[in-house]
C-alpha positions in Angstrom: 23.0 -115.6 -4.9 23.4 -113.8 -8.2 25.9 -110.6 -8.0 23.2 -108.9 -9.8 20.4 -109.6 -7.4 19.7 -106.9 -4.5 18.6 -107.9 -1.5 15.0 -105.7 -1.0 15.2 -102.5 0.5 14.1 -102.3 3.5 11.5 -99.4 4.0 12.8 -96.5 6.6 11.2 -97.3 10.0 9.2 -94.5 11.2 9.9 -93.1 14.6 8.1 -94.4 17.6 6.2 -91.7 18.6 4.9 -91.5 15.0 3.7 -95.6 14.9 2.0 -95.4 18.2 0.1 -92.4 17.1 -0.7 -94.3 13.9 -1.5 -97.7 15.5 -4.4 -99.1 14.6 -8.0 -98.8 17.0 -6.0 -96.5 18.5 -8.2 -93.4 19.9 -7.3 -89.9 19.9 -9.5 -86.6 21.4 -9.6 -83.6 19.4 -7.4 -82.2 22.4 -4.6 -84.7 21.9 -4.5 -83.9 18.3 -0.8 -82.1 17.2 -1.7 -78.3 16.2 -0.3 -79.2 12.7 -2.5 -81.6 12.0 -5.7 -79.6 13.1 -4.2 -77.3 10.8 -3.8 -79.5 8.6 -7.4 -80.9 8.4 -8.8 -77.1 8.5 -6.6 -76.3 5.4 -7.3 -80.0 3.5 -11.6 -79.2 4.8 -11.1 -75.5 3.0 -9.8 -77.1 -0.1 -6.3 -76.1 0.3 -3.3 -78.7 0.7 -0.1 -77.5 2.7 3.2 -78.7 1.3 4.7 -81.2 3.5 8.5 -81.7 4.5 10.2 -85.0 3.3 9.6 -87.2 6.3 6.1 -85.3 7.1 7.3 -83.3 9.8 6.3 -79.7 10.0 8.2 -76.9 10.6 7.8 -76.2 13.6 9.0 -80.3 14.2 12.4 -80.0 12.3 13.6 -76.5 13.7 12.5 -76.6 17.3 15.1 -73.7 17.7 13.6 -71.4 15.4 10.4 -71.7 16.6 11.3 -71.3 19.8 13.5 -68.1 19.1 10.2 -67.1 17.5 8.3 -67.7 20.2 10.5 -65.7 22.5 11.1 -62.7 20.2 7.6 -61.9 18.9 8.0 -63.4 16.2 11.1 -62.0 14.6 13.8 -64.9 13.4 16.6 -64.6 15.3 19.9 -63.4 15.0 22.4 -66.2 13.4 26.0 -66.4 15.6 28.8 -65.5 14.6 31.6 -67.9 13.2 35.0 -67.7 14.3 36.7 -64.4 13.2 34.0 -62.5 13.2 33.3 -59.6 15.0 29.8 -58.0 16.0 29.7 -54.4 14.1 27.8 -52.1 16.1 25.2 -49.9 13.6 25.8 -46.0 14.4 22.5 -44.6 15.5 20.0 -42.9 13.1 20.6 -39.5 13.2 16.7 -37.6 13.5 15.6 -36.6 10.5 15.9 -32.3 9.7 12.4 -30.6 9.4 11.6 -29.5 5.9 11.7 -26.1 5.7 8.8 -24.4 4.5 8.1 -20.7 3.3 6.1 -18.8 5.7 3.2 -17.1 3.9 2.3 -13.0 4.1 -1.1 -13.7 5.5 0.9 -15.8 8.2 3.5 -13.4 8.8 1.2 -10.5 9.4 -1.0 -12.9 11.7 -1.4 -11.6 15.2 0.0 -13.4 18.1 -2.2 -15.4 20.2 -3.0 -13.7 23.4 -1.7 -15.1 26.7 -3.5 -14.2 29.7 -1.1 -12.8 32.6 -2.5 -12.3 35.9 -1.9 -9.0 37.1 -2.4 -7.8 41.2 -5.2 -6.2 41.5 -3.8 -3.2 43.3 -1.5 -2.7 40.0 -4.5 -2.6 38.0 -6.2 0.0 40.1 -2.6 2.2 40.2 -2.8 1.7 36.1 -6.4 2.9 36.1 -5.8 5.8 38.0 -2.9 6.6 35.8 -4.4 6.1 32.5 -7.8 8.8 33.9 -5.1 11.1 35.1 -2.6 11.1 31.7 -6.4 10.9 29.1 -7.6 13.5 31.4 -4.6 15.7 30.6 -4.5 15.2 27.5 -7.8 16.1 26.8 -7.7 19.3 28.2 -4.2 20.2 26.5 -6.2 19.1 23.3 -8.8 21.4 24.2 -6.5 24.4 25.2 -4.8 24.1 21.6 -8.1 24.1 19.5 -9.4 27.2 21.4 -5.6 29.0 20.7 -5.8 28.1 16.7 -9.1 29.7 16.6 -10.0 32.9 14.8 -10.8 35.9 16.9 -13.7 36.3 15.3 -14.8 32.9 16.0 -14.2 33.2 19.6 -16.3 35.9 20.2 -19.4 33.6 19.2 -18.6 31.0 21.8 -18.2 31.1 25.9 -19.1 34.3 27.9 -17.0 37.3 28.1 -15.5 36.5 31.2 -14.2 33.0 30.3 -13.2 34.4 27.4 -10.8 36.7 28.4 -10.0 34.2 31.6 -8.3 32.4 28.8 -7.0 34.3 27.4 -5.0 35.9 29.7 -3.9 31.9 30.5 -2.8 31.7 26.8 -0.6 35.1 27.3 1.1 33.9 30.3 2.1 30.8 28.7 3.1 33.1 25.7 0.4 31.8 23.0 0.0 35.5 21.9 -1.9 35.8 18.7 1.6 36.7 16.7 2.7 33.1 17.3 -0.6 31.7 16.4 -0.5 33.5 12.8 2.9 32.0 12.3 1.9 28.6 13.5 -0.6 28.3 11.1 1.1 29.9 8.3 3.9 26.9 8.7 1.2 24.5 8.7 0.2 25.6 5.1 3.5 25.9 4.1 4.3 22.6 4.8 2.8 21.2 2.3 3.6 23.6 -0.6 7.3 23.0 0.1 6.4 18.9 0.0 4.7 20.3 -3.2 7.4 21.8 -4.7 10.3 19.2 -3.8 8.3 16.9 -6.1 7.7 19.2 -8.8 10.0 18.1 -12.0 9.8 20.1 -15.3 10.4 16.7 -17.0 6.9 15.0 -15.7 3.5 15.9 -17.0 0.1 16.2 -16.8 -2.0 13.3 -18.4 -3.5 14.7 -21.7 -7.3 13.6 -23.2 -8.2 12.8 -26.8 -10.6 15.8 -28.3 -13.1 13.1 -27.9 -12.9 13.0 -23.9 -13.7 17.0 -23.7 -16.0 17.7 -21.2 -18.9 21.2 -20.5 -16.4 23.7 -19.4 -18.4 25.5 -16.5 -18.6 29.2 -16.0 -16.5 29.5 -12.2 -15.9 33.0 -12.0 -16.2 33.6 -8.3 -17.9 37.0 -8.5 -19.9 38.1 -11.1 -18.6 37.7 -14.6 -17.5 41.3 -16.3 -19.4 42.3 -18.9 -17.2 42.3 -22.7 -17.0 46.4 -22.8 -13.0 45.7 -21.6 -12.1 43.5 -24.7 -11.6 45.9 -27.8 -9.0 48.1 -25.3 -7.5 44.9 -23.5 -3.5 45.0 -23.5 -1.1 43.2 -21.4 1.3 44.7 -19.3 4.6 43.2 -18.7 7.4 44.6 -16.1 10.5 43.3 -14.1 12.1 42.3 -17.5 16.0 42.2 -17.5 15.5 45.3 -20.1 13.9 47.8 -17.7 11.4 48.5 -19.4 7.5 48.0 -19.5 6.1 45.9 -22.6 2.2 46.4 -23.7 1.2 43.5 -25.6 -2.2 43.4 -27.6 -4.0 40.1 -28.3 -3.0 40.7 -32.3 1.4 40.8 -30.7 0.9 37.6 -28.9 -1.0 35.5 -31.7 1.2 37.0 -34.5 4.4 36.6 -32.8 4.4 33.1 -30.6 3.3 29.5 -32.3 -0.3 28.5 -30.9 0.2 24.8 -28.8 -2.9 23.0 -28.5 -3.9 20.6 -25.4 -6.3 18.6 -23.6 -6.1 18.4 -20.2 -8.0 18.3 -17.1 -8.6 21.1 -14.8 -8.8 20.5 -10.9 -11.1 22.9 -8.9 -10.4 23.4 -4.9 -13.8 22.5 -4.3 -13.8 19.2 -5.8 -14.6 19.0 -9.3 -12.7 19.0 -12.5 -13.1 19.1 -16.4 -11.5 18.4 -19.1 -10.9 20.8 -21.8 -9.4 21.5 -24.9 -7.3 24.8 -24.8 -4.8 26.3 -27.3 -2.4 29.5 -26.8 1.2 30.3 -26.2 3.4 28.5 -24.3 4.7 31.3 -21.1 8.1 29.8 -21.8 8.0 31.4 -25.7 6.8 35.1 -23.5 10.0 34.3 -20.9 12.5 33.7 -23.4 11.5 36.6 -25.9 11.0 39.5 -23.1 13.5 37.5 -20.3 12.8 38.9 -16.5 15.4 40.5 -14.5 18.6 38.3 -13.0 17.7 36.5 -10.1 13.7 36.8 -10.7 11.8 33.6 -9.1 8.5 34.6 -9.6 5.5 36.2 -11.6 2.5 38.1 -10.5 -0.4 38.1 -12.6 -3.2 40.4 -12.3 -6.8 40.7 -13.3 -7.8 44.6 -13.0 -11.3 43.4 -14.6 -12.8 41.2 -12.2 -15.9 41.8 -10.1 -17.0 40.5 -7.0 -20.2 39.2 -5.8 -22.5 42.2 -6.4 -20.7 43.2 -9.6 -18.1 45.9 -8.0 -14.7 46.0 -9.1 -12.2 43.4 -7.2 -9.1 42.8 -8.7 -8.0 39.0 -8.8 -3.5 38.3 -8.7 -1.9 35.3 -8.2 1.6 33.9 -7.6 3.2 31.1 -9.6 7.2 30.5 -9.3 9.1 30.9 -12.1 9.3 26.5 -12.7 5.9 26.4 -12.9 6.1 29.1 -15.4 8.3 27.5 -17.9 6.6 23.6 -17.7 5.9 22.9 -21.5 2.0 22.4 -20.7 1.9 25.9 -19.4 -0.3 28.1 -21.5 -1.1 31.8 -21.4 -4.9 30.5 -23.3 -6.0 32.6 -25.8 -8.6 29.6 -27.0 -10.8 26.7 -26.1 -12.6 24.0 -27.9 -11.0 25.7 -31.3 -12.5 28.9 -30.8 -11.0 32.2 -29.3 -12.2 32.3 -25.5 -15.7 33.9 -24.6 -16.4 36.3 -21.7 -16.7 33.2 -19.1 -13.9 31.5 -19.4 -11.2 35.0 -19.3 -11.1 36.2 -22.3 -8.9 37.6 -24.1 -6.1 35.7 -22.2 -6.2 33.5 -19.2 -3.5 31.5 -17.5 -3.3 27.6 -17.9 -1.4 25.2 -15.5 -2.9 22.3 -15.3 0.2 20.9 -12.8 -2.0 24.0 -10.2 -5.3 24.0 -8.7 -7.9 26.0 -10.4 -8.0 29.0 -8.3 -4.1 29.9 -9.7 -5.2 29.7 -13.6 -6.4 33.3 -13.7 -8.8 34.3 -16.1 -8.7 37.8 -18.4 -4.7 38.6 -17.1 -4.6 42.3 -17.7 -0.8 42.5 -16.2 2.9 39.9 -15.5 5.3 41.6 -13.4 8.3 39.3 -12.2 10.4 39.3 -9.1 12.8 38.0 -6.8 10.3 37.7 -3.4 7.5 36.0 -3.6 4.4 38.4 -4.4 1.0 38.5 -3.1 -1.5 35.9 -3.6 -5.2 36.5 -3.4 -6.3 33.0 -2.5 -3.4 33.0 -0.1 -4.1 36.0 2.1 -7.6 34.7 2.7 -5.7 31.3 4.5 -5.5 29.0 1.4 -2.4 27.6 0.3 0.3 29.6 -1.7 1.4 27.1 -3.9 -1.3 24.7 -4.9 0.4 22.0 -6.7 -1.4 19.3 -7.8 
């Protein structure tokens, strides 16, 4: 034989298992088939060919371990050993994850709780029922007791009979509600809110002003009947408690020749609810302070009206209080016009106080007479149970 002749290879005998399975007329059920190959035929029928391994076996043939392991373990591949020199780390555990904060809203914030129903004994509700009648009941009557003490004298006399009236009482005047303490009771009612008033007055803040376009119909509010003109052509003003002593008389021709005119437009607030807004113009009552200065230690002015009428045109005169502050505010006017024009009968001429920081009822109209002082003076408005200071 040649060197360079080969024998022929011989072709790799196929396993036993595989050549009886193969042999020729030999018969196999549907049931006997391998899964593989069913598989295999679905997949080839469906026009899809599987790869196949080098001898033809299938996966499942040539690692009978992993199929097993994956068999065993739901189907997760299992966990190769270790080789020598290794040692199994153990993972720490997952630590749970931190909530995410989140920013509570304002609606949630102000939510109301959910109510969670507690059972109560019934013979604790019935002592609570009781308790509540007895304490409302009280109260009701002390409510009662205090309305009927705050009420005027003259008001009690149109309600209840004579002899539950004075039953009454004579309860009130043992429990020492005499009609002294009532008075001062109320009168520190009233006060309370002039001195709230007054802690918020600042010389620095003012009124809001209009444009001349914004004026409004200035309304006749005299509260009697308005004088007749007859008291113009002798009108003077009178002014006393001045640091000098003496008593200035000041015609309408003094003031106007003497003291710069300041115009404004502001609005003017009315007790009873309405307002207007109005273009005045006269001197400022800090120009009349500074040139006739009151007397040291003076906190207020009284200003008088000696020409105002009441109701059925007899004579009632009209004075007012306004502290010395309120006097010197830059938008406080001693008017001598309105809407460019000198002031008409109506609206207090020939002078007439402005302060639009006070309630209508303290800008006096047709001021016959200032007097300062260190006490507080009289106040129409006041002695009839309104307030003293009427700040707006």
């Amino acid at each position: 034989m040649d060197e360079t002749e080969r024998p022929p290879q011989e072709e790799p005998q196929e396993p036993a298992a595989e050549a009886v399975a193969q042999a020729p007329g030999a018969e196999t059920s549907p049931e006997a088939k391998a899964p593989e190959s069913v598989a295999a035929e679905e997949e080839e029928d469906a026009g899809v060919s599987l790869p196949l391994t080098p001898v033809g076996r299938s996966l499942r043939e040539t690692r009978p371990s992993v199929a097993a392991d994956a068999g065993t373990s739901g189907g997760r591949p299992p966990v190769p050993p270790l080789s020598r020199g290794e040692t199994e780390e153990e993972t720490p555990p997952e630590e749970p994850a931190k909530p995410a904060l989140r920013r509570v809203s304002l609606a949630e914030r102000l939510r109301e709780p959910e109510e969670v129903p507690v059972e109560v004994p019934l013979s604790t509700v019935r002592a609570r029922t009781r308790r509540d009648f007895l304490l409302f009941g009280a109260g009701a009557l002390a409510a009662a007791g205090g309305l009927w003490w705050l009420l005027p004298d003259e008001t009690r006399r149109l309600h209840l009979t004579p002899r539950l009236r004075d039953w009454l009482d004579s309860a009130e005047a043992r429990l020492g509600a005499t009609s002294r303490r009532r008075e001062r009771f109320l009168d520190r009612a009233l006060t309370f809110d002039d001195d709230v008033a007054e802690a918020l007055y600042s010389a620095d803040r003012s009124v809001r002003t209009y444009s001349k376009s914004q004026v409004t119909p200035l309304r006749n509010n005299y509260e009697g009947m308005t004088p007749k003109s007859d008291y113009i052509p002798g009108w003077t003003l009178t002014v006393s408690g001045l640091a000098s002593g003496r008593v200035e008389r000041l015609t309408i021709g003094d003031l106007l020749g003497r003291f710069a005119r300041h115009d404004q437009v502001t609005r003017l607030c009315c007790v009873e609810g309405w307002s207007m807004v109005s273009w005045w113009g006269g001197v400022r009552f800090a120009d009349l302070l500074k040139a006739y200065p009151p007397a040291p230690g003076a906190r207020w002015a009284r200003l008088d009206s000696a020409v105002n009428l009441d109701g059925r045109g007899n004579p009632d005169p009209y004075y007012v209080s306004i502290d010395l502050p309120t006097a010197r505010h830059p938008q406080t006017l001693l008017a001598t016009h309105v809407s460019g024009r000198p002031l008409p009968v109506e609206h207090g001429a020939p002078l007439r106080l402005l302060a639009p920081m006070k309630l209508g009822l303290k800008n006096i109209k047709a001021v016959t007479s200032i007097a300062y002082s260190l006490e507080e003076p009289a106040d129409y408005w006041n002695e009839r149970g309104y307030s003293r200071y009427d700040g707006l």
